[in-house]
C-alpha positions as CSV (number, residue, x, y, z in Angstrom):
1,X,0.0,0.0,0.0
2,X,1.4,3.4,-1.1
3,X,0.9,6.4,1.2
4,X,0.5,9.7,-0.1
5,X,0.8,12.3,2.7
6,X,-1.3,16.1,3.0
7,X,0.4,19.7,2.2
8,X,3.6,20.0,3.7
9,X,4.1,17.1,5.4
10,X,6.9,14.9,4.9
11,X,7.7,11.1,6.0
12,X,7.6,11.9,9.4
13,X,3.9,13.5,9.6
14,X,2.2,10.3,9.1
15,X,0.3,9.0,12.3
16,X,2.6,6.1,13.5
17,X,-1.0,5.0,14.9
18,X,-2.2,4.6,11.2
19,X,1.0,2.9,9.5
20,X,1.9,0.8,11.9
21,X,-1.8,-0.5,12.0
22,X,-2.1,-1.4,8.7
23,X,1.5,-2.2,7.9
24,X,0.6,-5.1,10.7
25,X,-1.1,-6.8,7.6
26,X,0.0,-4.9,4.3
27,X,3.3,-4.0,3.2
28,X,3.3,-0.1,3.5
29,X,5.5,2.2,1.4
30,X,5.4,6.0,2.5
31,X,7.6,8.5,0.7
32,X,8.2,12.0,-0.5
33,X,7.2,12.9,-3.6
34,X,9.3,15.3,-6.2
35,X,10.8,18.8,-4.1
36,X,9.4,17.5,-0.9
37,X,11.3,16.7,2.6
38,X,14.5,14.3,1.5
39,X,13.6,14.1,-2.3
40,X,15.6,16.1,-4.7
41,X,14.0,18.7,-7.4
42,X,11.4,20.6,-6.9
43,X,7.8,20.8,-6.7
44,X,5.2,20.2,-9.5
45,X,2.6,23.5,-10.6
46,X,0.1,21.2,-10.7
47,X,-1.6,17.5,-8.9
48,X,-2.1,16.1,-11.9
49,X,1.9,16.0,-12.6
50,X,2.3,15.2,-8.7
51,X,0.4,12.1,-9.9
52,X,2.4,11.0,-12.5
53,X,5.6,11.6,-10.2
54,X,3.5,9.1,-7.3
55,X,3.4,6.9,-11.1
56,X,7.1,7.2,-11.9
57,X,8.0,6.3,-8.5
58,X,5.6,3.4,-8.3
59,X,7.1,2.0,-11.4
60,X,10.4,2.6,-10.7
61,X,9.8,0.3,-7.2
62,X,8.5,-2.2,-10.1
63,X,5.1,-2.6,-8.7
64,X,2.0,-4.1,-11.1
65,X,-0.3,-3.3,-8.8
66,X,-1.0,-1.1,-5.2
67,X,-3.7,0.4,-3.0
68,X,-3.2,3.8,-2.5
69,X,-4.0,5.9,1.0
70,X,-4.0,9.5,-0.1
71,X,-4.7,11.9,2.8
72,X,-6.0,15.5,2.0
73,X,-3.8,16.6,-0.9
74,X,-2.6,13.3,-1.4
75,X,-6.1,11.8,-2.2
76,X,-5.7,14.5,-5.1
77,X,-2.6,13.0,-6.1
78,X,-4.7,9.3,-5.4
79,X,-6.8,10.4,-8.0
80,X,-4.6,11.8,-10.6
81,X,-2.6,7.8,-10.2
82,X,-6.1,6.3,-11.2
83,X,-6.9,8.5,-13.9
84,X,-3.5,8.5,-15.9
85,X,-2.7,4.6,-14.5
86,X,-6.0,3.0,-14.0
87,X,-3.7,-0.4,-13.8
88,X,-1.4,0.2,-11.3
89,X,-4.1,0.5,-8.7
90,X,-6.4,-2.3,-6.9
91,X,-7.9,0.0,-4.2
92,X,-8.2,3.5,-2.6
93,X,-8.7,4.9,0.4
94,X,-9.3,8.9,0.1
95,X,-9.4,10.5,3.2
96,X,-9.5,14.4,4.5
97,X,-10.3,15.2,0.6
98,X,-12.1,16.0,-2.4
99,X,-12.4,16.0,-6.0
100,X,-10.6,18.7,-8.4
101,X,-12.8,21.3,-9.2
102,X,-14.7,21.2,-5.9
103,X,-15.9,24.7,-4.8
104,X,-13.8,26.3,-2.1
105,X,-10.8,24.1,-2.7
106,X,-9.1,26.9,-4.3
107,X,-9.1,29.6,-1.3
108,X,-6.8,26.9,0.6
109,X,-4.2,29.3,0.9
110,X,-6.9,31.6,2.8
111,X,-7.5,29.0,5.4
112,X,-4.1,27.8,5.9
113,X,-2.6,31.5,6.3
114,X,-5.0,32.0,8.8
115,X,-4.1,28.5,11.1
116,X,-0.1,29.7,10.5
117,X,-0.9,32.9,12.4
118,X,-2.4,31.9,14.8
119,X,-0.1,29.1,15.5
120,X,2.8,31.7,16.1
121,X,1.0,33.7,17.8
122,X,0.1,30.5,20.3
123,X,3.9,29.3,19.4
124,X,2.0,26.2,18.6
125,X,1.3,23.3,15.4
126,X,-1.1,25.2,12.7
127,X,-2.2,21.3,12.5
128,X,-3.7,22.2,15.8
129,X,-6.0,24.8,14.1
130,X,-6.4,22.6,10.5
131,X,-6.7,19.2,11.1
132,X,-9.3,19.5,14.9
133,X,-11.8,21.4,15.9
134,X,-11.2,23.6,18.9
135,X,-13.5,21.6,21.2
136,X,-12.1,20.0,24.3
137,X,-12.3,16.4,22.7
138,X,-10.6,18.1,19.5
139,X,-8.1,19.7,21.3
140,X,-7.1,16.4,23.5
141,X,-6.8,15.1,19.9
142,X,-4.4,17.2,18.7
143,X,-2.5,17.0,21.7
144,X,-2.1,13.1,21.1
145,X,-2.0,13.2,17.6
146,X,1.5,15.7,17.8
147,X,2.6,13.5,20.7
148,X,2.5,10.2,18.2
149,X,4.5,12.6,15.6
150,X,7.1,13.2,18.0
151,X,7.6,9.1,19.2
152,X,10.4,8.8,16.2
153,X,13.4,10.8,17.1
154,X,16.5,9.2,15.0
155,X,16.9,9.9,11.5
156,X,14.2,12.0,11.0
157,X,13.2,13.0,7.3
158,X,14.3,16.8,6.1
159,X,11.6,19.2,6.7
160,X,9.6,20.9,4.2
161,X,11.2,23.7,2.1
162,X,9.3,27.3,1.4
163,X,9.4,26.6,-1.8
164,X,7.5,23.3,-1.9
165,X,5.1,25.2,0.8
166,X,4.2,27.1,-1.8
167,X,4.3,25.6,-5.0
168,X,2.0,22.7,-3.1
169,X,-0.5,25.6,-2.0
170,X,-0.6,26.7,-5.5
171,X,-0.9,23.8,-6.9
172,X,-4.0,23.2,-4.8
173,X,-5.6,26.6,-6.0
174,X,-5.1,25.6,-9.5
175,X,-7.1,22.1,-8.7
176,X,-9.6,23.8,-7.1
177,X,-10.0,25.9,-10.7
178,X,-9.8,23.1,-12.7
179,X,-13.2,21.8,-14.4
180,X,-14.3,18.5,-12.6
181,X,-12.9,15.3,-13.2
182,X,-14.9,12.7,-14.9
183,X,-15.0,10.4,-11.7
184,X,-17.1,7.8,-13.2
185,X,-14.3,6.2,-14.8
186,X,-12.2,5.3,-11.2
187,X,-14.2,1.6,-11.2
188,X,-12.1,1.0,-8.0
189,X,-13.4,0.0,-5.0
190,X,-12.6,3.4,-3.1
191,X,-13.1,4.1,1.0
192,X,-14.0,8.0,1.0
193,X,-13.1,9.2,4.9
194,X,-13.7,12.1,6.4
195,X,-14.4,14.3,9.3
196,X,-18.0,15.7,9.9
197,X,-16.7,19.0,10.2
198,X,-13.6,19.5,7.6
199,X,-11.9,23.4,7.8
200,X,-9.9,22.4,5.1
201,X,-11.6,20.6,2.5
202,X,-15.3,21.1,3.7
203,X,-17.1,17.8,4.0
204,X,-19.7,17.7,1.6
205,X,-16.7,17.6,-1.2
206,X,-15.8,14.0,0.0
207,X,-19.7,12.7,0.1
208,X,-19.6,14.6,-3.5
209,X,-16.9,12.8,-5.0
210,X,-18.1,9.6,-3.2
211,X,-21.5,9.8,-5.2
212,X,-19.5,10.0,-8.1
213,X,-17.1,7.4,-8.0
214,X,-19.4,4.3,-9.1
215,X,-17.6,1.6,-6.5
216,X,-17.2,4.0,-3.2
217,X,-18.3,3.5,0.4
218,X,-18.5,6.7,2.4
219,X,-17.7,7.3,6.4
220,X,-17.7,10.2,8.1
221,X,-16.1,10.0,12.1
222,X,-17.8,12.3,14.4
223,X,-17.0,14.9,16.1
224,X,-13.9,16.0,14.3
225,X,-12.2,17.8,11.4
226,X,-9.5,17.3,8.7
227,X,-7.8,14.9,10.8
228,X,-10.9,12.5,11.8
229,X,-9.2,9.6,10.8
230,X,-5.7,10.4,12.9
231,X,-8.4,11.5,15.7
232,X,-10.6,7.9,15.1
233,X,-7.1,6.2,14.2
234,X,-7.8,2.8,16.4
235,X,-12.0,2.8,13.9
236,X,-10.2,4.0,10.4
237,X,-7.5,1.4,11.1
238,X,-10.3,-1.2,11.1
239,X,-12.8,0.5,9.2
240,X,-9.7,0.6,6.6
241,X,-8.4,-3.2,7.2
242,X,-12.1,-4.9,6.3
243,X,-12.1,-2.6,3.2
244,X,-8.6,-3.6,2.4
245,X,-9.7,-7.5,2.9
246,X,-12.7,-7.4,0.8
């Protein structure tokens, strides 16, 4: 299975929760894509040539076939694997995200501006602000979510540049512009996952995009944001394994 991680994270920003559960039955392989964290060159202007990076890199592995987990703007890239490579991919699970052309997508940079000021004005993670919602159970959350991202403290991967910041934000706008993919064609099994109240990609986008995928199954955790599946990590892990199994 072949993680694709959100806006500027790198190897190090997946919940250890999440890989470790489903690497206990599925070989898992994470990894930064072009310009990001410890991979050379520099980011693409667009998803759609993120996704044929996530393609060269699968190929290059020499993989015939993978599920995909692609978290926020990595279930963009997800989908950009299945459209261009419809072959290299078994199953998908799309979590925290939404389909190109969605409305609101492209005022990302608005929102995430936003969470970065006030995290340095609380000297705190703008994930805190992004991925939870500022209730006491969301804030616990976080707290435990950024605790789990610490747990690793050898050989940590390179952090994310300004440039890749950036490019990656702009490259989300541009999505969020483009007209809407014709979904129908992803015949896929595909588990769509969200939070009931998304900040970043709002909601109804992922129930959108799972009515149009033709083979998709749709949960939405309680209670929680961007991050419901890191906040309902010990359900997704099992919601995810049974779709895995099917």
């Amino acid at each position: 299975m072949v993680f694709l991680h959100h806006l500027t994270a790198v190897l190090d920003d997946w919940d250890p929760r999440v890989v470790d559960g489903i690497a206990a039955r599925h070989r898992v392989i994470a990894f930064d894509n072009r310009g990001v964290g410890g991979t050379g060159g520099s980011v693409p202007a667009t998803v759609e040539q993120m996704g044929t990076d996530a393609i060269a890199f699968i190929r290059a592995l020499g993989l015939r076939r993978v599920d995909l987990f692609g978290f926020s703007l990595g279930g963009g890239v997800a989908q950009m694997v299945a459209l261009q490579a419809p072959e290299l991919v078994r199953r998908m699970i799309l979590a925290g995200t939404g389909p190109r052309g969605g409305g609101g997508i492209d005022k990302m940079a608005t929102i995430v501006g936003g969470a970065y000021a006030k995290a340095a004005l609380t000297r705190s993670d703008p994930r805190n602000f992004l991925f939870f919602p500022r209730t006491p159970d969301g804030k616990r959350a976080a707290s435990e979510y950024l605790g789990r991202l610490a747990e690793r403290r050898h050989d940590r991967d390179e952090a994310i540049s300004n440039q890749a910041r950036i490019a990656q934000i702009r490259a989300i706008r541009h999505a969020g512009r483009c007209r809407p993919d014709d979904l129908s064609v992803i015949t896929q099994p595909v588990f769509v996952a969200n939070g009931d109240h998304d900040l970043m990609v709002d909601s109804a986008h992922s129930a959108d995009m799972a009515r149009r995928l033709p083979n998709a199954q749709l949960t939405i955790y309680p209670h929680s944001g961007h991050g419901g599946v890191f906040q309902h990590h010990e359900t997704f892990v099992a919601d995810a394994l049974r779709f895995l199994a099917d």
